[in-house]
SEPADREN-518037 format. One record per atom (N, C-alpha, C): x negated, z negated, y; residue in three letters; atom name. Coordinates in nm, 2 decimals. Layout:
! SEPADREN-518037
<nuro><east>X</east><up>Z</up><north>Y</north><aa>ALA</aa><at>CA</at></nuro>
...
This chain:
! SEPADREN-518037
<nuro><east>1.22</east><up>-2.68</up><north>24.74</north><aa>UNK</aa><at>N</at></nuro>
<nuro><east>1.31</east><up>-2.72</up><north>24.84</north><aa>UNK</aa><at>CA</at></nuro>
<nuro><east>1.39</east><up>-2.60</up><north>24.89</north><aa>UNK</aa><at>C</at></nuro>
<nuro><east>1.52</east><up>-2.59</up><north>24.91</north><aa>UNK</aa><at>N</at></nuro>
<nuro><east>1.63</east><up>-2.46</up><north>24.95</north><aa>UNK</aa><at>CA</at></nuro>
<nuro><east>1.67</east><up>-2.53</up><north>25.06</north><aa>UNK</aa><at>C</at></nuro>
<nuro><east>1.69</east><up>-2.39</up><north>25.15</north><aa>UNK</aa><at>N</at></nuro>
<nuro><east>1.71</east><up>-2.40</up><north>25.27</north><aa>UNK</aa><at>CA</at></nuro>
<nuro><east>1.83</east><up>-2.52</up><north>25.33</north><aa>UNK</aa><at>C</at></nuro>
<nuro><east>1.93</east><up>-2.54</up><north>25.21</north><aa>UNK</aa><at>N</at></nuro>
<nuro><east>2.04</east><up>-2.60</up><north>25.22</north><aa>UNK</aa><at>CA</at></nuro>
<nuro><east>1.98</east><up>-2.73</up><north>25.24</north><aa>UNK</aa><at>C</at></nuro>
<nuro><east>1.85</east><up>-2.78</up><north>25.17</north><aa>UNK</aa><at>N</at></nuro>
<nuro><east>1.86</east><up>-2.92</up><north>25.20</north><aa>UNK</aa><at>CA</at></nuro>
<nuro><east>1.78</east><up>-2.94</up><north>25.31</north><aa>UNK</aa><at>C</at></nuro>
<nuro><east>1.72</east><up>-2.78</up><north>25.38</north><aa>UNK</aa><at>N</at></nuro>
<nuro><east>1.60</east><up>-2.86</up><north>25.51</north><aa>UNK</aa><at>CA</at></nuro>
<nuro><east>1.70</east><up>-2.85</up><north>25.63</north><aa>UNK</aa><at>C</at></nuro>
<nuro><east>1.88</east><up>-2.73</up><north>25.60</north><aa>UNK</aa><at>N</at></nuro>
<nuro><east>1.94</east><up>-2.78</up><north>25.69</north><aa>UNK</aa><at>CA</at></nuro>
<nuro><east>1.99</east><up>-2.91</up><north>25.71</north><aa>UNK</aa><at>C</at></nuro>
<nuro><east>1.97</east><up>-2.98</up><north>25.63</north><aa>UNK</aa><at>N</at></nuro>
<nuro><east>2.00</east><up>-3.17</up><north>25.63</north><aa>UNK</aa><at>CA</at></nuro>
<nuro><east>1.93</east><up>-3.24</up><north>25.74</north><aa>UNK</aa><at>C</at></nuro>
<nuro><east>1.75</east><up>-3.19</up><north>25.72</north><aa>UNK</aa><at>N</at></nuro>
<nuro><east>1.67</east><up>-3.25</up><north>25.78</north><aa>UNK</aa><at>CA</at></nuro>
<nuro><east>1.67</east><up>-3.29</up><north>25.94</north><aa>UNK</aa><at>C</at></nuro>
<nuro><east>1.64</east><up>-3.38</up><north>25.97</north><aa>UNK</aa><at>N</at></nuro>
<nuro><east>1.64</east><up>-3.34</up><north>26.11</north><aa>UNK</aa><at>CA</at></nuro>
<nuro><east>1.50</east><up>-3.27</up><north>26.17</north><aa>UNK</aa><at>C</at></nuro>
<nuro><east>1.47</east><up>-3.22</up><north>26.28</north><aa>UNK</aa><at>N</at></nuro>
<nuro><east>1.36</east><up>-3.15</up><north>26.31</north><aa>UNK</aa><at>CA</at></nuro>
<nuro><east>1.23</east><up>-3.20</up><north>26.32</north><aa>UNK</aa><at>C</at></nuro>
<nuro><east>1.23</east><up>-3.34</up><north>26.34</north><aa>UNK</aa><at>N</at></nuro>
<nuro><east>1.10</east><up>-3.45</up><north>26.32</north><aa>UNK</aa><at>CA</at></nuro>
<nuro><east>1.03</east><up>-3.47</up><north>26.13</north><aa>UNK</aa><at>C</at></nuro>
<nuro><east>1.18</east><up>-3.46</up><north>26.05</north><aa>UNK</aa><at>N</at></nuro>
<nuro><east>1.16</east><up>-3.45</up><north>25.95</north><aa>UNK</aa><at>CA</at></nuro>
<nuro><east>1.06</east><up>-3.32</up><north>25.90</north><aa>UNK</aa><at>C</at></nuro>
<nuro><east>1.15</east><up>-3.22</up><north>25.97</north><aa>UNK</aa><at>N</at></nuro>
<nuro><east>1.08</east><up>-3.07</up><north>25.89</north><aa>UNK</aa><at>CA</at></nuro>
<nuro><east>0.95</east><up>-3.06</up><north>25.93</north><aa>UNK</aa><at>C</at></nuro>
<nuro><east>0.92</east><up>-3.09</up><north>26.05</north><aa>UNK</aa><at>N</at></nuro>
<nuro><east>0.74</east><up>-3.10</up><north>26.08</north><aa>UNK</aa><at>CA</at></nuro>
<nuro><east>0.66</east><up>-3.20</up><north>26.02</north><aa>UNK</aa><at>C</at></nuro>
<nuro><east>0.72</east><up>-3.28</up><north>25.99</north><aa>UNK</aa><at>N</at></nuro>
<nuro><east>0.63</east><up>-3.37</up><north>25.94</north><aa>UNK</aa><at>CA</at></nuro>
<nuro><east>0.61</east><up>-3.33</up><north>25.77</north><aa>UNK</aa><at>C</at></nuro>
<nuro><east>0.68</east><up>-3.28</up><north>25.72</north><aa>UNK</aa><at>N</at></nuro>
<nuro><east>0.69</east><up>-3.19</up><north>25.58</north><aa>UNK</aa><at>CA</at></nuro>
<nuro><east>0.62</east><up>-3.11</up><north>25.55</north><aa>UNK</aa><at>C</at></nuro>
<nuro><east>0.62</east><up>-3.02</up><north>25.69</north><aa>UNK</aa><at>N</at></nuro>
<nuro><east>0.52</east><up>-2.87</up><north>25.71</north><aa>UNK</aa><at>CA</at></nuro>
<nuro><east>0.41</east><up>-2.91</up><north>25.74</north><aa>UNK</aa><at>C</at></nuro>
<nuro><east>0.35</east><up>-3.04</up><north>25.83</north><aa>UNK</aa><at>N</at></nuro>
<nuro><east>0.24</east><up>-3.04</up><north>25.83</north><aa>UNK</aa><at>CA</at></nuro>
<nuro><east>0.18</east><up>-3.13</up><north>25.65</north><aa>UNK</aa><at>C</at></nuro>
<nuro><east>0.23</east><up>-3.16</up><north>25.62</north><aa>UNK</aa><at>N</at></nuro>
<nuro><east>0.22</east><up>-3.25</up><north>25.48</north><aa>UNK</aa><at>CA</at></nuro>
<nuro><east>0.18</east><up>-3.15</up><north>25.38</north><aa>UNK</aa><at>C</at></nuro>
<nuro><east>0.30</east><up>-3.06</up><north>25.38</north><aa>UNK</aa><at>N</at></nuro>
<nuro><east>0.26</east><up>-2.96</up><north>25.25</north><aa>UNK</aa><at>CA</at></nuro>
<nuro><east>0.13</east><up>-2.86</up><north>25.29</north><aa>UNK</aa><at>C</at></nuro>
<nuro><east>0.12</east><up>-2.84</up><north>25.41</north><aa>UNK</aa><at>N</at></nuro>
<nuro><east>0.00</east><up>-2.73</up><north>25.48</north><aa>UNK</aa><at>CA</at></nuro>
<nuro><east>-0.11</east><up>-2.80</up><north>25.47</north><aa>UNK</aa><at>C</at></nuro>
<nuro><east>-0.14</east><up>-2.97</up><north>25.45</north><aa>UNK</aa><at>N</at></nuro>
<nuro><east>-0.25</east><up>-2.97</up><north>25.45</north><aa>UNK</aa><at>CA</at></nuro>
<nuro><east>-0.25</east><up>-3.03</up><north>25.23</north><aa>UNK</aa><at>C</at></nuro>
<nuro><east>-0.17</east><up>-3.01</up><north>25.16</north><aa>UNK</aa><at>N</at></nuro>
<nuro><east>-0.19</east><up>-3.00</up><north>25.04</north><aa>UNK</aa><at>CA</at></nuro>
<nuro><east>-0.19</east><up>-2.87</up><north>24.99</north><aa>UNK</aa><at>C</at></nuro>
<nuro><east>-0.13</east><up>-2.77</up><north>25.04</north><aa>UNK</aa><at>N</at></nuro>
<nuro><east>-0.19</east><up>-2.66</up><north>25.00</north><aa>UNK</aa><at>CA</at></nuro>
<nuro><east>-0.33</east><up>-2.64</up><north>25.01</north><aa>UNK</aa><at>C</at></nuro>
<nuro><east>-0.36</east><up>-2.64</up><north>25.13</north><aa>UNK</aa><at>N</at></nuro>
<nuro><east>-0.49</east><up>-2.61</up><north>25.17</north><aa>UNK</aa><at>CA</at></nuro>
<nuro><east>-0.60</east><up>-2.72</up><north>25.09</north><aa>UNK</aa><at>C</at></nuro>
<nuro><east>-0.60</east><up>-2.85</up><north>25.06</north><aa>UNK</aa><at>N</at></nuro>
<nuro><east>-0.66</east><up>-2.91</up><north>24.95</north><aa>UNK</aa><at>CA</at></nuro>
<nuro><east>-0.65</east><up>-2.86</up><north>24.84</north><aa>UNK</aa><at>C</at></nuro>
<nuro><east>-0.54</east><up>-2.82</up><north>24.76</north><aa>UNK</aa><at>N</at></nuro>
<nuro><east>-0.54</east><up>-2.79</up><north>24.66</north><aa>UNK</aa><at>CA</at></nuro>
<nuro><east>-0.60</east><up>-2.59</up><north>24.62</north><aa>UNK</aa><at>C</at></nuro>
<nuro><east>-0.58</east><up>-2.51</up><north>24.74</north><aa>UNK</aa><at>N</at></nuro>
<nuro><east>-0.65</east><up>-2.40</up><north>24.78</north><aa>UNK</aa><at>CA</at></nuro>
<nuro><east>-0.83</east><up>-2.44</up><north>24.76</north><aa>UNK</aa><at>C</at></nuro>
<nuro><east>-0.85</east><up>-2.58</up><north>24.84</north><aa>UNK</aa><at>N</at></nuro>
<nuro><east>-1.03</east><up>-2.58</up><north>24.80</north><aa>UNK</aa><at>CA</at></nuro>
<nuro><east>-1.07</east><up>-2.65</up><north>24.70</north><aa>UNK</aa><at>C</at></nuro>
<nuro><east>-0.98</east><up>-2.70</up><north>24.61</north><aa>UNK</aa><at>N</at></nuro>
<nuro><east>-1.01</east><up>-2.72</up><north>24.49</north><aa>UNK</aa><at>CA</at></nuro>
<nuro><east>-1.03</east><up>-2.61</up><north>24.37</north><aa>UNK</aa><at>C</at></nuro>
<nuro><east>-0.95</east><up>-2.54</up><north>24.40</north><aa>UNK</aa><at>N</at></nuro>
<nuro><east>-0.94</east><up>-2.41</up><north>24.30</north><aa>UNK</aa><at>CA</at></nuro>
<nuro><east>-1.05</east><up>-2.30</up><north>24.31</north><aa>UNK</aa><at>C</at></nuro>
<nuro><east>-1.10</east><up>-2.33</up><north>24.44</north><aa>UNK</aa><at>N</at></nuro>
<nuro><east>-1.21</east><up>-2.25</up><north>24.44</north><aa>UNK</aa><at>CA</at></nuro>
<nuro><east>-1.33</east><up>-2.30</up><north>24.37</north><aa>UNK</aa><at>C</at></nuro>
<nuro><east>-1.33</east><up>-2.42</up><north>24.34</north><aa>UNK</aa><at>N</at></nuro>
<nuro><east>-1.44</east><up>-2.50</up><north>24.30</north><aa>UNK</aa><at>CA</at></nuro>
<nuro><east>-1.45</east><up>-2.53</up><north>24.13</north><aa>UNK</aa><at>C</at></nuro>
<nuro><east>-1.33</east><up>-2.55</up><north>24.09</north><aa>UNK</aa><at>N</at></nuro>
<nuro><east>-1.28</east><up>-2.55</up><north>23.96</north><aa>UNK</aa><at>CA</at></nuro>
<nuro><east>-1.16</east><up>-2.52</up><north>23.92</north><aa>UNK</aa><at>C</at></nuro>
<nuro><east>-1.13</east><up>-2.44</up><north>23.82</north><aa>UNK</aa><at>N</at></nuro>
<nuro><east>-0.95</east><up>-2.39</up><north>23.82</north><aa>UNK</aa><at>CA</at></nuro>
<nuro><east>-0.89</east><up>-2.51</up><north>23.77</north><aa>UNK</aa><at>C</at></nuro>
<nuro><east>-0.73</east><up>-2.50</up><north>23.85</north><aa>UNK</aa><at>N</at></nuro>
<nuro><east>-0.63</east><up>-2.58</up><north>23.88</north><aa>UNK</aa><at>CA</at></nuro>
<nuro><east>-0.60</east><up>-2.60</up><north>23.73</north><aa>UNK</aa><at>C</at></nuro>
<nuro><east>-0.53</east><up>-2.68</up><north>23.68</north><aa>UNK</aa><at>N</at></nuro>
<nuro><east>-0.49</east><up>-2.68</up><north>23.53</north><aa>UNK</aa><at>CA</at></nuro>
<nuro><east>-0.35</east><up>-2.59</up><north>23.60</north><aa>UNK</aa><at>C</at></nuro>
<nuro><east>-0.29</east><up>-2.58</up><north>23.70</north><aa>UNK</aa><at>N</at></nuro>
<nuro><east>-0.11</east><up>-2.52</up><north>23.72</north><aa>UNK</aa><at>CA</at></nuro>
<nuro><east>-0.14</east><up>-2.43</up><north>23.82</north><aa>UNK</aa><at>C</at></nuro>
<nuro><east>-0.21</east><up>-2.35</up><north>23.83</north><aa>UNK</aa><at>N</at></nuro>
<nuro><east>-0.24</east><up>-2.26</up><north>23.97</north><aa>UNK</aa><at>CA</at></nuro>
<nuro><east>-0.11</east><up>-2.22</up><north>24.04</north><aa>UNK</aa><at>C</at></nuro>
<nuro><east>-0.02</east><up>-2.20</up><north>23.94</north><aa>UNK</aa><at>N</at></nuro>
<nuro><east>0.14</east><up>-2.15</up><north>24.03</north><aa>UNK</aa><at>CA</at></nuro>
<nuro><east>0.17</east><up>-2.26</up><north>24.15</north><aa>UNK</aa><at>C</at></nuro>
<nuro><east>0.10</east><up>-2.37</up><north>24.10</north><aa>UNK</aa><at>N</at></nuro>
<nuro><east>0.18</east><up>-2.47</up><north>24.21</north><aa>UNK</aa><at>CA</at></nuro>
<nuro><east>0.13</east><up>-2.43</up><north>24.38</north><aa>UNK</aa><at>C</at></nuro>
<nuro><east>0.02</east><up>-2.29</up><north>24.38</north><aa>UNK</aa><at>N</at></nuro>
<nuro><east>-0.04</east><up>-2.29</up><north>24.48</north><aa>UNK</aa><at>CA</at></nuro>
<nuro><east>0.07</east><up>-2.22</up><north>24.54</north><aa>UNK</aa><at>C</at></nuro>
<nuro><east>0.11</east><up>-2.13</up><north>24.47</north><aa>UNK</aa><at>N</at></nuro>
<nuro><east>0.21</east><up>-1.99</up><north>24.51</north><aa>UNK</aa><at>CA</at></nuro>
<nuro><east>0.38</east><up>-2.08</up><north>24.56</north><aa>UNK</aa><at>C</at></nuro>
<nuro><east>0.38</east><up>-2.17</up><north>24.48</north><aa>UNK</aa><at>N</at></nuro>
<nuro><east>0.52</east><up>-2.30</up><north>24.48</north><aa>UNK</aa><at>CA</at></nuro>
<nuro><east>0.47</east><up>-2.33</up><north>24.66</north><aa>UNK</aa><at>C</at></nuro>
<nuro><east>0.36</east><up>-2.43</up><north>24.69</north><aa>UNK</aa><at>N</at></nuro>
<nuro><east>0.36</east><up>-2.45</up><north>24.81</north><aa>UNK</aa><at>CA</at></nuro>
<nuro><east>0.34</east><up>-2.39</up><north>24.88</north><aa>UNK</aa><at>C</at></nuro>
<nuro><east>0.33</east><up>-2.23</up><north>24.87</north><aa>UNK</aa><at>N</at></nuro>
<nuro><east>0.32</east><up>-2.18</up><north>25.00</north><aa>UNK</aa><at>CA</at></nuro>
<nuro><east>0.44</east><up>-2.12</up><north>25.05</north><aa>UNK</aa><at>C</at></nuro>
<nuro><east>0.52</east><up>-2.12</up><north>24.96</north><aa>UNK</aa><at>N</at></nuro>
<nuro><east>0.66</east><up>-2.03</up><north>24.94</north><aa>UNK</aa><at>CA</at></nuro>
<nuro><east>0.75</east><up>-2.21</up><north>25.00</north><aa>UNK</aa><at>C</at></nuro>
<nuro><east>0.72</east><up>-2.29</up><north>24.99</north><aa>UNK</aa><at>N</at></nuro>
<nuro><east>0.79</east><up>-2.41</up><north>25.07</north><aa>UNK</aa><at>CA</at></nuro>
<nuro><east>0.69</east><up>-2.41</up><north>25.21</north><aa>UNK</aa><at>C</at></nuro>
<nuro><east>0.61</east><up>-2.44</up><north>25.20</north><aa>UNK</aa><at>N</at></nuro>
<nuro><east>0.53</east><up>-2.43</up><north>25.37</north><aa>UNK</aa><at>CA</at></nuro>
<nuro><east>0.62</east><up>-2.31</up><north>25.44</north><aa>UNK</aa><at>C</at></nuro>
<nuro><east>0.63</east><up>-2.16</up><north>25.42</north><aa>UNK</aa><at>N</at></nuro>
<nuro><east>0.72</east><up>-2.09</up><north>25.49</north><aa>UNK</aa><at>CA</at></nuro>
<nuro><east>0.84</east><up>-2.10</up><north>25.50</north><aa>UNK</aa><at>C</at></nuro>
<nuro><east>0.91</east><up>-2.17</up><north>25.38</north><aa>UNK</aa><at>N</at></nuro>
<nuro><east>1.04</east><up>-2.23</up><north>25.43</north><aa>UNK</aa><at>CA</at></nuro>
<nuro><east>1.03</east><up>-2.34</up><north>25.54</north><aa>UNK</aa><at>C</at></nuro>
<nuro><east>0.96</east><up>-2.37</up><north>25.55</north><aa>UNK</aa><at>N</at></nuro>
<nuro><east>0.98</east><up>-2.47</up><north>25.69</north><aa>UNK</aa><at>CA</at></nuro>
<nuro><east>0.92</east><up>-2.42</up><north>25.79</north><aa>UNK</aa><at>C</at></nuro>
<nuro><east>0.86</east><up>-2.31</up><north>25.78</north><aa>UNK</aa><at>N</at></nuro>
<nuro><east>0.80</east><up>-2.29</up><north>25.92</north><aa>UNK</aa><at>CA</at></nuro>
<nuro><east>0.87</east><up>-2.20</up><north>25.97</north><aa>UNK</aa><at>C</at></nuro>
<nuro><east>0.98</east><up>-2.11</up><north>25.91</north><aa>UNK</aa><at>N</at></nuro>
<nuro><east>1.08</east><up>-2.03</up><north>25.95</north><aa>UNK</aa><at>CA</at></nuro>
<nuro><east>1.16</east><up>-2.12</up><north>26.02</north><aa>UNK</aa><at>C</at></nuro>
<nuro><east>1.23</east><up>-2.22</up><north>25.92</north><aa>UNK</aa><at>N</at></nuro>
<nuro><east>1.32</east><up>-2.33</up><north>25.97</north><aa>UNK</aa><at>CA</at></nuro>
<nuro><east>1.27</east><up>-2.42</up><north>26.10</north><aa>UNK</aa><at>C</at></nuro>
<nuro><east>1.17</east><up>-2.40</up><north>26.14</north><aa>UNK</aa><at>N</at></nuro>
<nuro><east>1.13</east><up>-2.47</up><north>26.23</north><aa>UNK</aa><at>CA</at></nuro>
<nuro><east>1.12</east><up>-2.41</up><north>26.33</north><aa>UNK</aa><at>C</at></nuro>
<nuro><east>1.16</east><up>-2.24</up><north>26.32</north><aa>UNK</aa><at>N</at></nuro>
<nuro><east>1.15</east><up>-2.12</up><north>26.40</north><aa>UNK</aa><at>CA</at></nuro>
<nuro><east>1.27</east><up>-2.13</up><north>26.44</north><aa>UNK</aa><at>C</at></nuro>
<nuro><east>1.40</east><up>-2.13</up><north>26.37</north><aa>UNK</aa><at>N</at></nuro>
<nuro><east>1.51</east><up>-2.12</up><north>26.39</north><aa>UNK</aa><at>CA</at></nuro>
<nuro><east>1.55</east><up>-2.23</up><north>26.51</north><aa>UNK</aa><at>C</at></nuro>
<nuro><east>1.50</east><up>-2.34</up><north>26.47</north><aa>UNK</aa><at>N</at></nuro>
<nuro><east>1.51</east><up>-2.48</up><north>26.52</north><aa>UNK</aa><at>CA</at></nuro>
<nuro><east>1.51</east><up>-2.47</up><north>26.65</north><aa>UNK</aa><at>C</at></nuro>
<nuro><east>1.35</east><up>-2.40</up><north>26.69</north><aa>UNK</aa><at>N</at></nuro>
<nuro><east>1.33</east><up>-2.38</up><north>26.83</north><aa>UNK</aa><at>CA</at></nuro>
<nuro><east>1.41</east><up>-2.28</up><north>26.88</north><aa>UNK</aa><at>C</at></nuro>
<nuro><east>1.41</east><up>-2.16</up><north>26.85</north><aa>UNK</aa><at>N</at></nuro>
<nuro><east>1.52</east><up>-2.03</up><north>26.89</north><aa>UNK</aa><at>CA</at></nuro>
<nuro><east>1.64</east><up>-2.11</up><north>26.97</north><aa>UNK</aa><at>C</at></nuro>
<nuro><east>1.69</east><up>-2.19</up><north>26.89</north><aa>UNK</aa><at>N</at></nuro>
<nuro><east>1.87</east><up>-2.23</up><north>26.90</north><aa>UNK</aa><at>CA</at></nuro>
<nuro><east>1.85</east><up>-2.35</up><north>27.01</north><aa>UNK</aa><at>C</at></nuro>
């Protein structure tokens, strides 16, 4: 996801994204510990979008 399209989003949208991805990371975080992921990048993929929205959601409030 690029920034371009979470400025689309509206701000109900972006939280509901960030809490969505935050708790699939975190599932897919306690899976890996238990057995390795067949795609482990995808852990590094969701956390690099969980921060995109939680900046964006920084900004959000700031302005």
């Amino acid at each position: 996801m690029t920034t371009a399209e979470l400025k689309k989003l509206s701000s109900e949208e972006v939280g509901t994204q960030y809490r969505n991805l935050k708790t699939e990371l975190l599932d897919l975080k306690r899976k890996h510990r238990l057995s390795p992921l067949e795609n482990p990048m995808r852990i590094a993929a969701l956390r690099k979008d969980v921060a995109r929205l939680a900046t964006e959601l920084t900004q959000r409030s700031k302005n």
